[in-house]
C-alpha positions in Angstrom: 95.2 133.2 100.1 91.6 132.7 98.6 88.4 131.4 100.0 89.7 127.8 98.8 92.9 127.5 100.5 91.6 128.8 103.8 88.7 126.1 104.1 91.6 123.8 103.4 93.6 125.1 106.3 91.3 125.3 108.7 90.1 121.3 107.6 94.0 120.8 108.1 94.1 122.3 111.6 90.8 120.4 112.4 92.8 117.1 111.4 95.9 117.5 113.2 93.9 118.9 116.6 92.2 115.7 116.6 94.7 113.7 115.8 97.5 114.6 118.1 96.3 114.6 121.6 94.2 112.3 123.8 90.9 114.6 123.6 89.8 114.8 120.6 87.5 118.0 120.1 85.3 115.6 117.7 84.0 112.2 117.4 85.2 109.7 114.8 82.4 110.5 113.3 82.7 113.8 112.8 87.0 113.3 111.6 86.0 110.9 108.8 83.3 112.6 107.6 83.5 116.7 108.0 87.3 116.6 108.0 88.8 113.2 106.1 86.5 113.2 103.2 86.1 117.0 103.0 90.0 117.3 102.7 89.4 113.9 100.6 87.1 115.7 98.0 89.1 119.5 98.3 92.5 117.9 97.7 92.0 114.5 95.7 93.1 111.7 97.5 93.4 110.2 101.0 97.5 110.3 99.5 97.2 114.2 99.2 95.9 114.6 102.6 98.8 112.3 104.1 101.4 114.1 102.0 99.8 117.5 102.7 102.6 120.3 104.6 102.4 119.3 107.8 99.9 116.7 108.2 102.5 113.5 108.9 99.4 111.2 109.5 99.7 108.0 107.4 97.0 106.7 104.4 96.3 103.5 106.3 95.9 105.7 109.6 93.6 108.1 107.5 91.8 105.0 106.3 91.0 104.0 109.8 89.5 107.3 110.7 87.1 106.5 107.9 86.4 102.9 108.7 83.4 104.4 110.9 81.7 104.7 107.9 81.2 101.0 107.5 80.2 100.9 111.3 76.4 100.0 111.7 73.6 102.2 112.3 73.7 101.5 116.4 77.5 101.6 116.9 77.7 104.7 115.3 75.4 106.1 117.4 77.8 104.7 120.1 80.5 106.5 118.3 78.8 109.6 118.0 78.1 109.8 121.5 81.8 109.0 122.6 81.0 105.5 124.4 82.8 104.1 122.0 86.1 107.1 121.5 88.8 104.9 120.4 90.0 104.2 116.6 91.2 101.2 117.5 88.3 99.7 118.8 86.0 101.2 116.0 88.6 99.7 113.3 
């Protein structure tokens, strides 16, 4: 496997581990940009992440994960500290 693939995997494991359990190692923050857009960039589209093996998380979900990026200066702080920790507040 080269250099490539691997960076992909690991983004891939970073996804699902914060994705599929109540504590999230990361902040929003940290998933839509570092992970979400990394993958985003390395694979093509949001629709490549979602259709990635073993991924099974939706566009629209992936496209929540990155609305933090529209979030104002002050909330994402708040996000980034983890008083706000819930996608579907920040969405």
């Amino acid at each position: 496997m080269c250099k490539f693939d691997k960076e992909i995997e690991v983004l891939i494991i970073r996804l699902i581990s914060n994705t599929r359990r109540k504590n999230r190692p990361d902040n929003l923050v940290i998933i839509a940009r570092d992970i979400i857009r990394r993958l985003e960039n390395k694979l093509g589209s949001l629709k490549a992440v979602s259709e990635y093996p073993g991924v099974g998380i939706s566009v629209d979900m992936l496209k929540q994960f990155l609305s933090v990026e529209m979030l104002c200066p002050e909330v994402k702080k708040l996000v980034e500290e983890r008083k706000i920790d819930l996608i579907n507040v920040v969405h």
